[in-house]
KOLLUMNU-536405 format. One record per residue (C-alpha): residue in three letters; residue number from 1; x, y, z. Coordinates in nm, 4 decimals. Example, Ala and Ser with C-alpha at 12.3 -4.5 7.8 and 13.67 -1.06 7.14 Angstrom:
# residues 2
- ALA 1 1.2300 -0.4500 0.7800
- SER 2 1.3670 -0.1060 0.7140
//
This chain:
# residues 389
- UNK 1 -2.5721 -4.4035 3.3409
- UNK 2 -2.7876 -4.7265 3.4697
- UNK 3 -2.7879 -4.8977 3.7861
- UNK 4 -2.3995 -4.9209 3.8663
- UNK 5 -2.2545 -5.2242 3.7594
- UNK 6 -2.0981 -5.3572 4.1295
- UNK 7 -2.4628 -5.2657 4.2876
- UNK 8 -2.6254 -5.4511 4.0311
- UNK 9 -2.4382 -5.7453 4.1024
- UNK 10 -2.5512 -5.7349 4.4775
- UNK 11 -2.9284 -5.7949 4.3670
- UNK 12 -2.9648 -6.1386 4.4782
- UNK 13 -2.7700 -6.0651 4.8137
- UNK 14 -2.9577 -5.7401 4.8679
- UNK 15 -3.2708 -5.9363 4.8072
- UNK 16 -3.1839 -6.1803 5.0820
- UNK 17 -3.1231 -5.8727 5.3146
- UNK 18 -3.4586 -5.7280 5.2279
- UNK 19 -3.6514 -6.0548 5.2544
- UNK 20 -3.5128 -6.1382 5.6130
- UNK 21 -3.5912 -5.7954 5.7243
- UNK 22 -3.8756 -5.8634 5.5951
- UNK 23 -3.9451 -6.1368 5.8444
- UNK 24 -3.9054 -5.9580 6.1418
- UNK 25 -4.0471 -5.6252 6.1303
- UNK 26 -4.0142 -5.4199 6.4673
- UNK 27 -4.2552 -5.0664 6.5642
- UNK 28 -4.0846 -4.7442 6.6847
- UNK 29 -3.7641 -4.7207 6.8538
- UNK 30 -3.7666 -5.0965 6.9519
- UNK 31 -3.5890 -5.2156 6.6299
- UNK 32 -3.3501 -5.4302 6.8090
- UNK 33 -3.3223 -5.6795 6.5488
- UNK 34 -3.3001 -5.4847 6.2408
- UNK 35 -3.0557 -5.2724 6.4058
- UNK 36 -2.8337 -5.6039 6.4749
- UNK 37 -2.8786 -5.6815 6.1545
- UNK 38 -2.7594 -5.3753 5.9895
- UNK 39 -2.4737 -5.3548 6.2186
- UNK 40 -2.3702 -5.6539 6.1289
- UNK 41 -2.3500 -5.5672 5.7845
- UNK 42 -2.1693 -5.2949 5.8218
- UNK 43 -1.8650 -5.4762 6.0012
- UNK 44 -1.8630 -5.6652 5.7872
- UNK 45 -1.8336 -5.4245 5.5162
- UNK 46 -1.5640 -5.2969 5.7056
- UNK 47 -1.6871 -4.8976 5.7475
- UNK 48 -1.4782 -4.6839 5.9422
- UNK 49 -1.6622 -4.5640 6.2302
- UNK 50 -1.9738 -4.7497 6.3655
- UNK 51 -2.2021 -4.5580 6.6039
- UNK 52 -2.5374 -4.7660 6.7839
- UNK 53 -2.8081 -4.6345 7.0249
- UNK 54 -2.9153 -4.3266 6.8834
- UNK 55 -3.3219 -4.2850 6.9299
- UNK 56 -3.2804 -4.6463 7.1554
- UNK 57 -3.1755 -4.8041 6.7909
- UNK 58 -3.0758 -4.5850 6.5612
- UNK 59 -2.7235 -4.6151 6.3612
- UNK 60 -2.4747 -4.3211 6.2177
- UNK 61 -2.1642 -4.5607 6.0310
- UNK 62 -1.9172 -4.3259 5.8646
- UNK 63 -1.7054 -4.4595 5.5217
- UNK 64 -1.3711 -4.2216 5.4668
- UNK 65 -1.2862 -4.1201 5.1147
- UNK 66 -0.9787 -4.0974 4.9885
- UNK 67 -0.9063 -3.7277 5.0000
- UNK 68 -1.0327 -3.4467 5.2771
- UNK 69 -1.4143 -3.3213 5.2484
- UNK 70 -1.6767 -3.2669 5.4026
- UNK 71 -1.9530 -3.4475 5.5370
- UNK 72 -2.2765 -3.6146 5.3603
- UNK 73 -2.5470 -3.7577 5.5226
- UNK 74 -2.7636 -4.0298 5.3738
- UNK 75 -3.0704 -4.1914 5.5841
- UNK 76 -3.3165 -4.4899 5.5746
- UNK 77 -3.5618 -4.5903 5.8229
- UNK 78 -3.6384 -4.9282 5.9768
- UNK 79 -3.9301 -4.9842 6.1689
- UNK 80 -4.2549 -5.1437 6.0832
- UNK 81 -4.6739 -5.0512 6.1203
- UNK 82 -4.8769 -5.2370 6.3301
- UNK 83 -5.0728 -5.3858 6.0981
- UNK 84 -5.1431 -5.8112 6.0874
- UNK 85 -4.9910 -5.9253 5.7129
- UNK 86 -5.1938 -6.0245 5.4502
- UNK 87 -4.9327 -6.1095 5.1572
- UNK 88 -4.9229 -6.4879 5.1914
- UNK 89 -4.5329 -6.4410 5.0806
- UNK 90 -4.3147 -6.7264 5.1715
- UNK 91 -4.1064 -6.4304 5.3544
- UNK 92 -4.3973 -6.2711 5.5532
- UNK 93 -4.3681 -6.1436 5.8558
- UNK 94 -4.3165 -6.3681 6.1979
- UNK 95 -4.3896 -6.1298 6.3940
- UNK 96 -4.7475 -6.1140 6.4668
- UNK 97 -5.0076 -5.8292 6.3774
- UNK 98 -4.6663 -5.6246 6.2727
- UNK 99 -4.5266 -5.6066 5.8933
- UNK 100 -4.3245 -5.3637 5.6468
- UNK 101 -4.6507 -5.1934 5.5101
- UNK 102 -4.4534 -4.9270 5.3670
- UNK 103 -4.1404 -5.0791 5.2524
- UNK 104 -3.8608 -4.9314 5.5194
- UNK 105 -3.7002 -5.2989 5.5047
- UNK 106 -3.6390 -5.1796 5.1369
- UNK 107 -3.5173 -4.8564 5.2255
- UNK 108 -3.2894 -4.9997 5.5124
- UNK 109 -3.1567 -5.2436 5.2106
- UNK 110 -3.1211 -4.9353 4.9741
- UNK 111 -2.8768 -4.7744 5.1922
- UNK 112 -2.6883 -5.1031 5.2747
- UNK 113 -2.6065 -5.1642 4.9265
- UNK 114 -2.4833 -4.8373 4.8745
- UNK 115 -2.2696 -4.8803 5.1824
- UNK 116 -2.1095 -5.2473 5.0806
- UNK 117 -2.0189 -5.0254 4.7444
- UNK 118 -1.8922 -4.7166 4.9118
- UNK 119 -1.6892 -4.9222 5.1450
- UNK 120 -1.5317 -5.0994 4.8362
- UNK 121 -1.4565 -4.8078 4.6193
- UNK 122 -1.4139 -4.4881 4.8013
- UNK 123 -1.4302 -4.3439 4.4778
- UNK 124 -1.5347 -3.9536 4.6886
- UNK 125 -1.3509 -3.6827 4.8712
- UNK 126 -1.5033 -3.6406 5.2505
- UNK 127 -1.6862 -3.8898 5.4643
- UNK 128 -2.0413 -4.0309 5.4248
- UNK 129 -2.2637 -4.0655 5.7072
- UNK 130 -2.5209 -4.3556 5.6915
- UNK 131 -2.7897 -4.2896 5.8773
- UNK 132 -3.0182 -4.5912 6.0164
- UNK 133 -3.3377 -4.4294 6.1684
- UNK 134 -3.5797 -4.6253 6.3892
- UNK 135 -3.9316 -4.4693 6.4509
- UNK 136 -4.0262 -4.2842 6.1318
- UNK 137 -4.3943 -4.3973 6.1928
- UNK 138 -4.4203 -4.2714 6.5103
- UNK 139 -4.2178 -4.1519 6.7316
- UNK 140 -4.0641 -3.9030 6.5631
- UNK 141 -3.7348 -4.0805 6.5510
- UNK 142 -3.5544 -3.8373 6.2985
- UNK 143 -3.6168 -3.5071 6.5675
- UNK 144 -3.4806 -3.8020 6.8225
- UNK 145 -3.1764 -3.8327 6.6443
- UNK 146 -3.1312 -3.4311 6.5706
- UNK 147 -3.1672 -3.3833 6.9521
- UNK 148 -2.8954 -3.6297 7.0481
- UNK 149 -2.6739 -3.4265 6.8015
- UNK 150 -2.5782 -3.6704 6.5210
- UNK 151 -2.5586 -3.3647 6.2234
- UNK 152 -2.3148 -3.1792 6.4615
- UNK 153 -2.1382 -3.4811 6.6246
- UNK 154 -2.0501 -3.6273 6.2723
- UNK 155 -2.0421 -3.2466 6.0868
- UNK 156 -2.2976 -3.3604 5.8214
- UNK 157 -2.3386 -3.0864 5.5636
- UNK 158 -2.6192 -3.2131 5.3856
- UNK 159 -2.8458 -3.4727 5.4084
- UNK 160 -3.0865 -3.7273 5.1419
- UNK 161 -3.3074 -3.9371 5.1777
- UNK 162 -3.5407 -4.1735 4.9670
- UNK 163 -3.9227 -4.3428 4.9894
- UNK 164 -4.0729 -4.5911 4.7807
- UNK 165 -4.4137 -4.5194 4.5772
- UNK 166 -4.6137 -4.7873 4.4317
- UNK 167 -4.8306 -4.6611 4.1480
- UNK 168 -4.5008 -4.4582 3.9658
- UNK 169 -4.2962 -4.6151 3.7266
- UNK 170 -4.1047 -4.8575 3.8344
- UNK 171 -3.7565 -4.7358 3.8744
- UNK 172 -3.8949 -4.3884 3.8445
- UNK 173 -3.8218 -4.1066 4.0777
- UNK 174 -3.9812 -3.7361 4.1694
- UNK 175 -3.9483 -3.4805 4.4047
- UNK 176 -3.9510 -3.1290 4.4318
- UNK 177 -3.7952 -2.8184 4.5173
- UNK 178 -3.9224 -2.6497 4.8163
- UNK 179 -4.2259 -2.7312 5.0448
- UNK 180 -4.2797 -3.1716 4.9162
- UNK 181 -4.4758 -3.3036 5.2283
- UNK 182 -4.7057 -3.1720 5.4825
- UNK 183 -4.6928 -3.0539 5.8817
- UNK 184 -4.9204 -3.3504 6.0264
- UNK 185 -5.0434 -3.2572 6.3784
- UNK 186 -5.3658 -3.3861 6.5594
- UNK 187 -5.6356 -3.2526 6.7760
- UNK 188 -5.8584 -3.4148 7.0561
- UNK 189 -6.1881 -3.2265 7.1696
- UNK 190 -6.3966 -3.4061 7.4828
- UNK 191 -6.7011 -3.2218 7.5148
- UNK 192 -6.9304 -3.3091 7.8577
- UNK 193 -7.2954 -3.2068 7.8777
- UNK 194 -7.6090 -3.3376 8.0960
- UNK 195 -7.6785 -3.7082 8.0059
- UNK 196 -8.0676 -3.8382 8.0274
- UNK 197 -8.3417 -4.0793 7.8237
- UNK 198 -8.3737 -4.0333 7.4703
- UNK 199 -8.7359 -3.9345 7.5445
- UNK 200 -8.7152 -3.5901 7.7065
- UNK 201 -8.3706 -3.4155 7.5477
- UNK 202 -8.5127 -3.1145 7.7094
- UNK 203 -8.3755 -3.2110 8.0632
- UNK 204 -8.0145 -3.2777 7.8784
- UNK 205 -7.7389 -3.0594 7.7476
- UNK 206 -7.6765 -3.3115 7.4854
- UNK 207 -7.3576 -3.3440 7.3703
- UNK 208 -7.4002 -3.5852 7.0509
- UNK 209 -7.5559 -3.2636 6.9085
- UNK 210 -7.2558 -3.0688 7.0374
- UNK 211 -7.0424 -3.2489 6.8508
- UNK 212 -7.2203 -3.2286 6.5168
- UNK 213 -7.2290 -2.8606 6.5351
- UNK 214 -6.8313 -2.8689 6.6453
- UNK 215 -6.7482 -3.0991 6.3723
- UNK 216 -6.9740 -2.9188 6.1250
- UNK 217 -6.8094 -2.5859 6.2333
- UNK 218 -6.4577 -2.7109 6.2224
- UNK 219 -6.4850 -2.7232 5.8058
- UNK 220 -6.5305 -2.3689 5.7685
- UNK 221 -6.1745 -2.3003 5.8826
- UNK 222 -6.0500 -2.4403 5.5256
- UNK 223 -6.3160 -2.2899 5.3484
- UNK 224 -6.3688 -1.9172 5.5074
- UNK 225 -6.0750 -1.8729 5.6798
- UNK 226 -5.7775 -1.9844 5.4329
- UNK 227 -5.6965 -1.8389 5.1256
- UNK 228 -5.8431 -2.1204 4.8755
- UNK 229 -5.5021 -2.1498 4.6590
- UNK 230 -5.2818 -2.2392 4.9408
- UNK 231 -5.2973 -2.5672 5.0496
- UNK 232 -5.4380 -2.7085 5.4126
- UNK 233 -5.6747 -2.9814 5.5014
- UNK 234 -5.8725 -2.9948 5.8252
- UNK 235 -6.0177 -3.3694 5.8698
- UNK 236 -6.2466 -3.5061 6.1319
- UNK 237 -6.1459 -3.8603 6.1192
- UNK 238 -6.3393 -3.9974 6.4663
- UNK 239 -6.6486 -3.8897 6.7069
- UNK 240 -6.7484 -4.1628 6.9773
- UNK 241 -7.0720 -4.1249 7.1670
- UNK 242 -7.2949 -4.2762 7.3182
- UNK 243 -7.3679 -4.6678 7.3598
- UNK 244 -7.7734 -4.6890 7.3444
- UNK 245 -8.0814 -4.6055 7.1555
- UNK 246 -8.2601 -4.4605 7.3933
- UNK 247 -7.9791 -4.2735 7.6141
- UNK 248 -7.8394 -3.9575 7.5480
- UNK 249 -7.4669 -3.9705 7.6756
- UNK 250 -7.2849 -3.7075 7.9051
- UNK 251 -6.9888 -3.7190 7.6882
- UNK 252 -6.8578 -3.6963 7.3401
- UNK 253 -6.5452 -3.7214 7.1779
- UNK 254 -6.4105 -3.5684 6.8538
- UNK 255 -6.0511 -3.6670 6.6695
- UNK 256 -5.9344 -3.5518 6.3567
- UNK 257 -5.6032 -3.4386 6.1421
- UNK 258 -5.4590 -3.1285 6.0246
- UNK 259 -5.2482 -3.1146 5.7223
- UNK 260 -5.0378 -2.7699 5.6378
- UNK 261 -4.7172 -2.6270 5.4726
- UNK 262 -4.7041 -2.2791 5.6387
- UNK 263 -4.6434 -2.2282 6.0284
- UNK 264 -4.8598 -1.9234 6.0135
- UNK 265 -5.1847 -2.1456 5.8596
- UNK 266 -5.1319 -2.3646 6.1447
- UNK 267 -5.1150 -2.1064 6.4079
- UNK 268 -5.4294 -1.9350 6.2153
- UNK 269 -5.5895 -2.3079 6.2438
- UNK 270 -5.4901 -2.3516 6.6163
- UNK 271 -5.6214 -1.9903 6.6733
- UNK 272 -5.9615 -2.0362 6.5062
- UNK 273 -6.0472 -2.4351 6.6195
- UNK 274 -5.9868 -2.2623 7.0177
- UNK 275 -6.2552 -2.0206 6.9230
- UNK 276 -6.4781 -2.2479 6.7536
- UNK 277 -6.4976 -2.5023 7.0358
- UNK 278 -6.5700 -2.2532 7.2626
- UNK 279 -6.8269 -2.1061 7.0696
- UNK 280 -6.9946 -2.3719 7.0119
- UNK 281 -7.0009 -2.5326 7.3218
- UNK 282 -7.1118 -2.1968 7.4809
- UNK 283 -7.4011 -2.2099 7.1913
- UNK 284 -7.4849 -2.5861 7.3254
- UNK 285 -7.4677 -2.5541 7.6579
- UNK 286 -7.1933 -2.7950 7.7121
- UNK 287 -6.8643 -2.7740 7.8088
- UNK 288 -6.5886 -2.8526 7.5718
- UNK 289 -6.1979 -2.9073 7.5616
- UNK 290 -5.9163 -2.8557 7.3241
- UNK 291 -5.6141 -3.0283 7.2921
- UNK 292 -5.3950 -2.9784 6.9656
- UNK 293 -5.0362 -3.1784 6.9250
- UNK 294 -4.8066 -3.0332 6.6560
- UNK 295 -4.6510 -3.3506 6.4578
- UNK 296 -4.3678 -3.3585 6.2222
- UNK 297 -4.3136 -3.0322 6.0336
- UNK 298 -4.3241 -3.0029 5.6747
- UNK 299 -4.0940 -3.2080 5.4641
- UNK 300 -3.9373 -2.9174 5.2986
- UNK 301 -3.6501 -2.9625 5.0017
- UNK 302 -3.3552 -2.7086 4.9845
- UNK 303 -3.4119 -2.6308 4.5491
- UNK 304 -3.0745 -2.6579 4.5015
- UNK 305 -2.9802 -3.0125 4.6729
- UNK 306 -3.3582 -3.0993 4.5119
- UNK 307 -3.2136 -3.0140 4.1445
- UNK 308 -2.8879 -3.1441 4.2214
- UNK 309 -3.0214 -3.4819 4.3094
- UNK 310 -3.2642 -3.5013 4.0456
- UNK 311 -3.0102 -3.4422 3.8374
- UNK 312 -2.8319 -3.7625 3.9843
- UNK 313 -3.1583 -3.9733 3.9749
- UNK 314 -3.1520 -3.8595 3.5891
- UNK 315 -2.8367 -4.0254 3.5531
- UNK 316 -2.9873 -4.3398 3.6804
- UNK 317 -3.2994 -4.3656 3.5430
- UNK 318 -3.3246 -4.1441 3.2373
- UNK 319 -3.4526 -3.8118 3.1866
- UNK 320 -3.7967 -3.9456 3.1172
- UNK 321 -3.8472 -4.1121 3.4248
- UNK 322 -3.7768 -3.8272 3.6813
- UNK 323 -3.9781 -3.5563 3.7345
- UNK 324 -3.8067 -3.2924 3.9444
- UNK 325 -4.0774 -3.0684 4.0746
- UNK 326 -4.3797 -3.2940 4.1444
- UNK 327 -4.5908 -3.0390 4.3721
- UNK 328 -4.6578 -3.0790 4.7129
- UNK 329 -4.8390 -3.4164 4.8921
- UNK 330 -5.0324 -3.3907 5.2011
- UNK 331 -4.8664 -3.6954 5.3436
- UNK 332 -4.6031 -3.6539 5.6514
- UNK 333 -4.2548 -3.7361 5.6803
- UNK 334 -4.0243 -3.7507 5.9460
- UNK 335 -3.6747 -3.6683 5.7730
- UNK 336 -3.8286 -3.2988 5.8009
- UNK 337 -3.6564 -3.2574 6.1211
- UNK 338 -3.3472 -3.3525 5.9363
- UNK 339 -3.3980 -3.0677 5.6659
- UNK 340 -3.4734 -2.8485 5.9018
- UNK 341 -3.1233 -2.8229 6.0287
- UNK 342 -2.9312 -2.9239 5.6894
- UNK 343 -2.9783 -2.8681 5.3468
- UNK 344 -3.0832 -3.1714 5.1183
- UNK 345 -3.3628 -3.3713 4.9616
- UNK 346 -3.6240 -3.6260 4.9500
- UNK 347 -3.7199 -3.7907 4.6862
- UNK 348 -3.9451 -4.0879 4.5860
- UNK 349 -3.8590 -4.3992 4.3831
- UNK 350 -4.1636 -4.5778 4.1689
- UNK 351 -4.2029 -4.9409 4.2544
- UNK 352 -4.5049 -4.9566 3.9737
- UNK 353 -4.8136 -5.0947 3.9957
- UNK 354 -4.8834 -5.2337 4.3351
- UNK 355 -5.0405 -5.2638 4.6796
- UNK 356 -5.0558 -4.9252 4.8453
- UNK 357 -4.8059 -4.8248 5.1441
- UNK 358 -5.0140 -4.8844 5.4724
- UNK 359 -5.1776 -5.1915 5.2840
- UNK 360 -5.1831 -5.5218 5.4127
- UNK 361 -5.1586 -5.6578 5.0969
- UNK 362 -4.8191 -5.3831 5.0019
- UNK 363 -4.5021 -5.5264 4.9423
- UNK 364 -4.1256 -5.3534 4.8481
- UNK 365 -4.0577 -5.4481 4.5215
- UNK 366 -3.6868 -5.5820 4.5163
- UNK 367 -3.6267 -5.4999 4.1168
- UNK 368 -3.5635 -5.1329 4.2576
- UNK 369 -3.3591 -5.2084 4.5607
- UNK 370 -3.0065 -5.1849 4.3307
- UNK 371 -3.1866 -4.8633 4.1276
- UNK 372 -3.2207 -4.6951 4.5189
- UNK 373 -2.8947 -4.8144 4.6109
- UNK 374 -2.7443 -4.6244 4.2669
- UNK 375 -2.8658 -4.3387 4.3415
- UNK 376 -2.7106 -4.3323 4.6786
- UNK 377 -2.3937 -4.4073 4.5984
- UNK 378 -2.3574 -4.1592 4.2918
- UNK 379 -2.5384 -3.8673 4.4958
- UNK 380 -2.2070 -3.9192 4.7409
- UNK 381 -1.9739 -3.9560 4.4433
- UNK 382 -2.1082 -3.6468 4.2714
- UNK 383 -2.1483 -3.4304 4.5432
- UNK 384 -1.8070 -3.5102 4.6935
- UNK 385 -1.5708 -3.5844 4.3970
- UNK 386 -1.2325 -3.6663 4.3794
- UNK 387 -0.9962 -3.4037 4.2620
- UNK 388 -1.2181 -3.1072 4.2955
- UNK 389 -1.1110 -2.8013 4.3982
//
């Protein structure tokens, strides 16, 4: 089946929704407005239960079917990137060097038309839990939420979730069973030495130098220490020394990413970047510090819920335009947390050919807000029908 008939006659509302949202983008856990917003929606959609303040903004509104069930949880985020808007839309942001750069007003609009439609047709067994998540950028707003108990408080079974993806066809959706998205942590290294003139390094312990060798060092823990098929990336995104030509500094900084699927690669990266800092700064002569900060966990798909909703987006879309088991991306995603505790899925929806997420220049494409929306609202009505035993 296509976009369901009721959604699709929401479009132009759900593009008003979108475009105001759009407006007034918000960072982290201060999504006051958007929150508001949504809430306001939602009464007047009339759900059942409304819940506010989780993660400082968050939202957990519960719709009752018509017969007993359980529980299933769907979730969009809200908030924004710091980044000044470059789309010269009528609709662009007011909000000054903050805009939807990755399209969570369109998300946030995804799950509200699936919520005015659930609301009117109850057409499920159980309850559906609509999850409204501030702080997916950063933050960690998801793990916020799981701490404060929302899957227990509202007994959510299992939970889904969906992203946007310029460059797939429009209307499109993948995922995959299994591991989908990365663990993203970060590491910091400060390394001090013996400062001096440019023209006699000898009386220095130079640290630019240092850092080089560190840096240089750091890439054979991807390529000698990691079995080459399985997948990891070590980056070293920033080094800041130094201010002069003629000065060599006392101090040198090093900041970079790690990217992994397996929590015994990133204890055998945390392991190995401890001993190469050391070593290296014991072959320098400097002194040099490590501090590593585990990030979201991998985004990792239960294969059952995965088939089960690509099954679902196959209903919507078409058989040609899903692709259930797209491999893994190196990208990050909050709603990890979430699948950590329940089982479910993630999947993307292709909003064709446009800006990328993160751009200045991106933009949600509306023509796929009732398409998102669908697949909401039949992933409730399939999972949870009425009259099965």
């Amino acid at each position: 089946m296509p976009v369901v008939n009721r959604i699709a006659d929401y479009a132009p509302q759900m593009t008003e929704w979108r475009r105001y949202l759009h407006t007034i983008p918000e960072l982290g856990n201060d999504c006051f407005k958007t929150a508001a917003f949504v809430a306001e929606r939602l009464r007047d959609f009339g759900v059942d239960e409304l819940h506010e303040g989780f993660a400082t903004t968050g939202i957990v509104a519960i719709i009752n079917g018509q017969a007993e069930g359980p529980t299933i949880g769907l979730r969009a985020d809200m908030d924004a990137l710091p980044i000044p808007e470059e789309t010269g839309l009528e609709y662009a942001s007011t909000h000054a060097g903050k805009m939807h750069a990755c399209g969570h007003d369109g998300h946030t609009t995804m799950l509200l038309g699936a919520a005015k439609y659930l609301a009117e047709t109850r057409n499920f067994a159980g309850r559906v839990a609509l999850i409204f998540q501030p702080a997916e950028e950063t933050g960690g707003g998801a793990e916020v939420m799981v701490e404060e108990g929302i899957l227990d408080r509202f007994d959510i079974g299992q939970v889904y979730a969906l992203h946007n993806a310029p460059g797939f066809e429009k209307g499109g959706f993948y995922t995959s069973p299994g591991a989908m998205m990365a663990a993203v942590d970060e590491f910091h290294i400060h390394i001090k030495g013996l400062g001096g003139h440019g023209a006699t390094p000898h009386l220095t312990r130079d640290p630019v130098v240092a850092a080089c060798g560190i840096a240089t060092a750091l890439q054979t823990i991807v390529s000698r220490n990691h079995y080459a098929q399985d997948d990891l990336v070590v980056s070293v995104t920033q080094i800041h020394t130094g201010t002069t030509d003629n000065v060599i500094p006392e101090t040198a900084y090093i900041n970079g990413t790690v990217r992994s699927f397996d929590k015994e690669v990133q204890a055998m990266v945390i392991r190995r970047m401890e001993q190469i800092v050391a070593g290296q700064a014991a072959s320098y002569d400097v002194s040099a510090t490590l501090e590593y900060e585990k990030g979201y966990p991998a985004t990792v798909n239960t294969p059952e819920e995965a088939g089960f909703a690509a099954a679902v987006a196959t209903e919507i879309a078409g058989e040609d335009r899903v692709i259930a088991d797209n491999g893994r991306e190196m990208g990050a995603e909050d709603f990890s947390y979430m699948l950590e505790k329940r089982p479910g899925a993630y999947l993307f929806i292709g909003q064709g050919d446009t800006a990328g997420l993160h751009h200045a220049a991106y933009n949600f494409d509306d023509e796929i807000a009732p398409v998102g929306a669908s697949f909401f609202a039949r992933i409730v009505e399939r999972a949870q029908p009425l009259g099965a035993k």
